[in-house]
Structure formats: C-alpha cells, structure tokens
Backbone as a printed PyTorch tensor [residue, N CA C, xyz], in Angstrom:
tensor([[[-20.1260, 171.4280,  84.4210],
         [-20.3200, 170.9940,  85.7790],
         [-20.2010, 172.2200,  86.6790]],

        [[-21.5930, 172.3340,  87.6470],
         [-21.2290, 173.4290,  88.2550],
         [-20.9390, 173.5520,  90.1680]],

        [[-19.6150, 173.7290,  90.4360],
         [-19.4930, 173.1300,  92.0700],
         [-20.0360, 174.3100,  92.7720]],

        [[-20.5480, 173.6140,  94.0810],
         [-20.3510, 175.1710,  95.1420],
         [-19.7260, 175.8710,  95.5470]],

        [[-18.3910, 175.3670,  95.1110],
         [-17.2010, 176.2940,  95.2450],
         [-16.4900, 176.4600,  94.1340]],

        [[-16.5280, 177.8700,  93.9660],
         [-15.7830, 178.0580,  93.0960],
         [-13.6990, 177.6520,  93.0360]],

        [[-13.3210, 177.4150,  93.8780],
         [-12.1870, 176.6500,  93.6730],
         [-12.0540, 175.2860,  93.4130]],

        [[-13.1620, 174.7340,  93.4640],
         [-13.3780, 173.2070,  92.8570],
         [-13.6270, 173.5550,  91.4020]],

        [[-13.7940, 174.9320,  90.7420],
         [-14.4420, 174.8800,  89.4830],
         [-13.4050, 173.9710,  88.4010]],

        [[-11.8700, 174.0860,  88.3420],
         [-11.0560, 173.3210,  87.6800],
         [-11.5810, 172.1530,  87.2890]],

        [[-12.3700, 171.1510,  88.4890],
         [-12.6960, 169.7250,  88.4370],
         [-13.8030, 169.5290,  87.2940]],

        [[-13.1960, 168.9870,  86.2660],
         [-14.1220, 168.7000,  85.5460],
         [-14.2250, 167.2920,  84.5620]],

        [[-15.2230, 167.1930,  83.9650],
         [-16.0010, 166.0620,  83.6180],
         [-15.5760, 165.8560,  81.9440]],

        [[-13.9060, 165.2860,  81.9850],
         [-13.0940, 165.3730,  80.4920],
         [-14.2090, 164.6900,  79.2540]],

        [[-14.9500, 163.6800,  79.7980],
         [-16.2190, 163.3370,  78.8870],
         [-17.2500, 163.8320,  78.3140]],

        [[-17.3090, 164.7810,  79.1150],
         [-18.0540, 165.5570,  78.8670],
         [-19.7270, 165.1120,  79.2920]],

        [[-19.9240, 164.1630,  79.9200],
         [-20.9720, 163.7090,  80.5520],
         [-22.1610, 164.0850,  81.4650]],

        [[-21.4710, 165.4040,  82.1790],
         [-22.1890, 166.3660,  83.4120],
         [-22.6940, 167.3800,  81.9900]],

        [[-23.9640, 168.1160,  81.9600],
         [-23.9790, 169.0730,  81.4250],
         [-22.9910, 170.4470,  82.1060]],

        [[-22.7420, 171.4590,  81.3640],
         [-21.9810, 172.3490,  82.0980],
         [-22.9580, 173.2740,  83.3270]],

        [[-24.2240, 173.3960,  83.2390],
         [-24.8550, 173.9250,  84.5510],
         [-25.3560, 173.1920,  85.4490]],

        [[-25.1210, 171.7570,  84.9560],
         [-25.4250, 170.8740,  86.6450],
         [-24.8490, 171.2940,  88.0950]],

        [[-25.6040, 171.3990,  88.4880],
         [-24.7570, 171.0840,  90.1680],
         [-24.2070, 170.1350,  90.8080]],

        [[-23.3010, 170.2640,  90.9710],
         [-22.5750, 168.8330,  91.7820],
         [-22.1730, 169.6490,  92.6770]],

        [[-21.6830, 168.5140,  93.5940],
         [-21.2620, 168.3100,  95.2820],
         [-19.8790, 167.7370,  95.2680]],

        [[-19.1700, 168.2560,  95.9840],
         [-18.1420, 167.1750,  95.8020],
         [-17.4230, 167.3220,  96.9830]],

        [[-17.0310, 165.8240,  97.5060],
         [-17.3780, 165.7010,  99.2410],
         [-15.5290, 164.7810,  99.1360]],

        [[-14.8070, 165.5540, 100.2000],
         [-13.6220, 164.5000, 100.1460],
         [-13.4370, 163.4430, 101.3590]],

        [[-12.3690, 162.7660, 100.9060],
         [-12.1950, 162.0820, 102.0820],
         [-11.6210, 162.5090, 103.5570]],

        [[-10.7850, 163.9050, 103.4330],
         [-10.7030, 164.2210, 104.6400],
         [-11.7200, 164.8570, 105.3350]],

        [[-12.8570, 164.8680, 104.9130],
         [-14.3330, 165.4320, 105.3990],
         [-14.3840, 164.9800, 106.2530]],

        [[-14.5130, 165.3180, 107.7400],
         [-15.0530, 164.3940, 108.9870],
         [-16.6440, 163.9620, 108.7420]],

        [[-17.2850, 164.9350, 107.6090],
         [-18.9950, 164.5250, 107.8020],
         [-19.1580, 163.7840, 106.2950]],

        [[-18.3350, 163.7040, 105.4970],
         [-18.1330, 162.8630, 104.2660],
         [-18.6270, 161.4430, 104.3290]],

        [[-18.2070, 160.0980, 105.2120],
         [-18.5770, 159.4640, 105.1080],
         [-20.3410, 158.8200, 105.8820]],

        [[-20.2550, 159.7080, 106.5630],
         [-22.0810, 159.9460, 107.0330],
         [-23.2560, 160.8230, 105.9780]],

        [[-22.4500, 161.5010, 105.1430],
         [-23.3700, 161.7370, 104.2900],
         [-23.6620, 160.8860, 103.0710]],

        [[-22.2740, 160.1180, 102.9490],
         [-22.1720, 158.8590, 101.7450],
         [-23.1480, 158.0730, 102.1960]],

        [[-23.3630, 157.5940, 103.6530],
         [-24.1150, 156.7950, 104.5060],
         [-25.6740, 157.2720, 103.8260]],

        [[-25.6250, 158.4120, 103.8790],
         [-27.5510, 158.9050, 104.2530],
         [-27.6930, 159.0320, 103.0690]],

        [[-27.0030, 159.0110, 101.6910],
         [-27.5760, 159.0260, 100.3460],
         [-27.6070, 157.6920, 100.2000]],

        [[-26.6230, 156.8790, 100.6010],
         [-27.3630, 155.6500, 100.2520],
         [-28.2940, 155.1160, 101.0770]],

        [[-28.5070, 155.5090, 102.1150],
         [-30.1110, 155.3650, 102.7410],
         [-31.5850, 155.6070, 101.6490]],

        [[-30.8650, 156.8250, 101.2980],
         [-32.5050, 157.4270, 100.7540],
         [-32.4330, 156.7690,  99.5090]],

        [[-31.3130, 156.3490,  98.7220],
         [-31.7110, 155.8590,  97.0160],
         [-32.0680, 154.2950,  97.2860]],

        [[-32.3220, 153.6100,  98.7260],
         [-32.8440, 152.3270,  98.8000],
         [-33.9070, 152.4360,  99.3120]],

        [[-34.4730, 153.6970,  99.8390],
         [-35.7240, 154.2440, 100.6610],
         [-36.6410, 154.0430,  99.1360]],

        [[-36.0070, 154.8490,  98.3380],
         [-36.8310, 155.4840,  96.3800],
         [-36.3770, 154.0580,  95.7860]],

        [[-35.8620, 152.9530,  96.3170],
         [-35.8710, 151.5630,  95.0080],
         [-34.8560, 151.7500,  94.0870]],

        [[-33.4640, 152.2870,  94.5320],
         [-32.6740, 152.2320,  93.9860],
         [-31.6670, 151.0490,  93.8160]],

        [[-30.9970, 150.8920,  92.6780],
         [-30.1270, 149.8980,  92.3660],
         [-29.2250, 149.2930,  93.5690]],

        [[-29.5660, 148.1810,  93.9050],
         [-28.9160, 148.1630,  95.4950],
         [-27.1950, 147.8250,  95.0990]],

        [[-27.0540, 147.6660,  93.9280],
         [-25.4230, 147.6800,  93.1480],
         [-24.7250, 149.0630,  93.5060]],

        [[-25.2040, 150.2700,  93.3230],
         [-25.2930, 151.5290,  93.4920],
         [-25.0370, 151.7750,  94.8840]],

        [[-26.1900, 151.1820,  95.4260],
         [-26.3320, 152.0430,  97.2470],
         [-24.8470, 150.9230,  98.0980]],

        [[-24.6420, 149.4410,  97.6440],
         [-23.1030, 148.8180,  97.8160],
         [-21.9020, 149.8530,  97.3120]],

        [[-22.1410, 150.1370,  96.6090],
         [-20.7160, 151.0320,  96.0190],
         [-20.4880, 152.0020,  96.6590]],

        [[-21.5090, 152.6180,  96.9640],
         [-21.4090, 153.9520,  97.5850],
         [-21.2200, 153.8930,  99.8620]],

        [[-21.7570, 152.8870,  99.5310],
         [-21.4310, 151.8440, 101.0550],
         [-19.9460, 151.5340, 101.2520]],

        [[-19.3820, 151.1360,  99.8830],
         [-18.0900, 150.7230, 100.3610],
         [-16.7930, 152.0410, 100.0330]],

        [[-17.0430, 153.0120,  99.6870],
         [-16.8360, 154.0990,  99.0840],
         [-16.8340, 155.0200, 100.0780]],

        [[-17.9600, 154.8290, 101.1350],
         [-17.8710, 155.6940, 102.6900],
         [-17.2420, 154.6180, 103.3390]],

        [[-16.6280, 153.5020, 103.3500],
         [-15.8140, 152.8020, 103.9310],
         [-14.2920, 153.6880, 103.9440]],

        [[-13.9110, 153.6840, 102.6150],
         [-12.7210, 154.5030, 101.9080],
         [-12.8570, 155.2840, 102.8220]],

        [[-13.8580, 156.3250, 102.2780],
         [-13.2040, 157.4660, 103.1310],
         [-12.9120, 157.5300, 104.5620]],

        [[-13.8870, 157.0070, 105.3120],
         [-13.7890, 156.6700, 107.0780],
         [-11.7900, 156.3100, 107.1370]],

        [[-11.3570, 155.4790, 106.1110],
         [ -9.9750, 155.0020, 106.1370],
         [ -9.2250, 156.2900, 105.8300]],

        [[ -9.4340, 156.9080, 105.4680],
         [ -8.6700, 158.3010, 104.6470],
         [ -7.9420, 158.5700, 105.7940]],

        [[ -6.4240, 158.5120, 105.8910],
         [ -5.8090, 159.2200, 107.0480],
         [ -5.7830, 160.7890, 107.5990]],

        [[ -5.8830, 161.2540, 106.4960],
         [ -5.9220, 162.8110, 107.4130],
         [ -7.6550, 163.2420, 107.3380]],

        [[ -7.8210, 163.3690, 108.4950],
         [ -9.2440, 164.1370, 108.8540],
         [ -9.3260, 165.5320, 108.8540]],

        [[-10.2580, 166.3050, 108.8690],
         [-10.3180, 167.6530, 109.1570],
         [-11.7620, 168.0970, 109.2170]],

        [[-12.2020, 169.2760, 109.9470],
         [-13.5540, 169.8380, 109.3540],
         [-13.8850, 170.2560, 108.2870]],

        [[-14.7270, 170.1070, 107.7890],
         [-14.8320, 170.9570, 106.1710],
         [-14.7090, 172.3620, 106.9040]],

        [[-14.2280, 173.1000, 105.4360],
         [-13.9500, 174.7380, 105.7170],
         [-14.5450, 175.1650, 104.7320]],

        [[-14.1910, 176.3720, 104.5500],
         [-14.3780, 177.2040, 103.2030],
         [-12.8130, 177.7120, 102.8490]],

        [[-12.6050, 177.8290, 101.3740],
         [-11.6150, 178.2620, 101.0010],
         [-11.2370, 179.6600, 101.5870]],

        [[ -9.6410, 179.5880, 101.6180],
         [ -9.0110, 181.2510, 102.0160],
         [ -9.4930, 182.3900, 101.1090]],

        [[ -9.6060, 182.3370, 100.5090],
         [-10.1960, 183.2870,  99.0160],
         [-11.5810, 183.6800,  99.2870]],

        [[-12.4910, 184.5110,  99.9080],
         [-14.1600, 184.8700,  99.9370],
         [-14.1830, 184.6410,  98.0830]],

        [[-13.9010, 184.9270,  97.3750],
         [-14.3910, 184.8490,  96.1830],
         [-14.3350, 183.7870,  95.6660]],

        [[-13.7370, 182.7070,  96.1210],
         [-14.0800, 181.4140,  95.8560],
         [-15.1650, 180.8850,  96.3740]],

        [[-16.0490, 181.5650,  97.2580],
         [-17.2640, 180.8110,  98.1730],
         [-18.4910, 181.2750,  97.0920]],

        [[-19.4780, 180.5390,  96.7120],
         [-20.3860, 180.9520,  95.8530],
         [-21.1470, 181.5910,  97.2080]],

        [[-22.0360, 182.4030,  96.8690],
         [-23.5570, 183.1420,  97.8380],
         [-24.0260, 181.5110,  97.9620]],

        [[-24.7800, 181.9110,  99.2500],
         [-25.8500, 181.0690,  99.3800],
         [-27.3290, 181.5550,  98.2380]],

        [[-28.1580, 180.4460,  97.7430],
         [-28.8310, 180.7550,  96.7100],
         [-29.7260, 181.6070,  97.4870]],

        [[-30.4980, 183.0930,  96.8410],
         [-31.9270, 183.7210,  97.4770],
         [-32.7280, 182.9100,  98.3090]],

        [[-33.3940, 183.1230,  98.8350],
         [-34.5250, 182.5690,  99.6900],
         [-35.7940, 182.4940,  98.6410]],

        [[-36.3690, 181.6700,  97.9790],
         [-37.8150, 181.9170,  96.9910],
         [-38.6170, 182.6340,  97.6050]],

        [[-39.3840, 183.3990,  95.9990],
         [-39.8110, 184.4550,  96.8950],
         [-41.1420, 183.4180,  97.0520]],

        [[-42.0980, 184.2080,  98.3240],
         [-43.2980, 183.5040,  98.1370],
         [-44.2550, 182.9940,  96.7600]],

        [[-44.8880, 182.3250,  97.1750],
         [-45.5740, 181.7000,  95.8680],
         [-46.4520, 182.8690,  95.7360]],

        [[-47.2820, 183.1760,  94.7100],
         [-48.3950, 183.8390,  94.5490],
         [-49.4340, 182.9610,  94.8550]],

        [[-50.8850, 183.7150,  95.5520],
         [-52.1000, 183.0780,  95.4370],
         [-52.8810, 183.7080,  94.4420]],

        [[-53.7390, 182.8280,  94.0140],
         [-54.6870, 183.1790,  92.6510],
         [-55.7100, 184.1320,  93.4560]],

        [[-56.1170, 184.8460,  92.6450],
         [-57.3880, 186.3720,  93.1610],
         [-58.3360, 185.0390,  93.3460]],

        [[-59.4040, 185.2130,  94.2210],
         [-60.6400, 184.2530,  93.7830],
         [-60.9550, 184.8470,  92.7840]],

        [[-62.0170, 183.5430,  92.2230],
         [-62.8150, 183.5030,  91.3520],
         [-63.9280, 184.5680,  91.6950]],

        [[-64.7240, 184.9030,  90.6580],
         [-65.4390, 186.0180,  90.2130],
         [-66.7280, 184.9000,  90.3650]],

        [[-67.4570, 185.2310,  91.4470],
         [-68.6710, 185.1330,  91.6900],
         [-70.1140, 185.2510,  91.1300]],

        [[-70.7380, 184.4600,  90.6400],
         [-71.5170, 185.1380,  89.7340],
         [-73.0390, 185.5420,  90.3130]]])
C-alpha cells in the first residue's frame, strides 16, 4: 500500500489485500475537508452506477466524521521527509511526423 505521506507509510493492509504499489488516500476524521470529500466520492460512484450499498456507507461514514470532536486543517507532517514530491508534470504527448505523401 502506497500513502502520500510517507508517515502514514506504517498503515498497512495485515491481509494483504492492497497490492504493495497501490495508492491510497487516507483522509481522517479530524479533517475539516474529510467529510465533503467522503460527500463528492460518493457523488461520483452514483454518477458511474455504483452500488448504492457502497455510496450509503460511505454517506454514513462522512456522517462519523462531521461528529469527530476535534477538528483541524489538514497539514503536512513536521518532518519535510515525510512529505512525498508532488508527482512530475507529464511530459507532452508526442505528435506523429505526417504521413509520407505519395
């Protein structure tokens, strides 16, 4: 399992279920923007026909957190070496030469 922060790296998946280079997210409850983003993923997986069992759970799950007593802004850890880089910018695409004219 792979987090964006490297001080979340500990958190891991005892099942072994996440491959080890997935990316995950991992959003807490003292997040002030945590339960609005729980909100807008389950927007979009009922937008794509997702399991509406799924987009409830995750509905009542940003309930939780909204309840979470201590709030805060997300930060970044005290440690710079715990912050991964932001990924490169892609480089441009290539365009194909035209075709050869005959």
């Amino acid at each position: 399992m792979k987090h964006s922060r490297q001080d979340y790296m500990h958190i891991q998946d005892p099942k072994g279920l996440i491959p080890e280079d997935e990316p995950v997210f991992l959003l807490r409850g003292q997040d002030l923007a945590a339960p609005f983003a729980v909100r807008s993923w389950a927007q979009k997986v009922g937008l794509l026909g997702g399991d509406k069992r799924l987009i409830i759970a995750a509905l009542d799950f940003a309930n939780e957190m909204e309840k979470w007593p201590k709030k805060k802004m997300p930060d970044l850890p005290e440690k710079p070496e715990d912050v991964k880089p932001p990924p490169e910018k892609p480089a441009d695409v290539p365009t194909l030469p035209p075709a050869d004219e005959e």
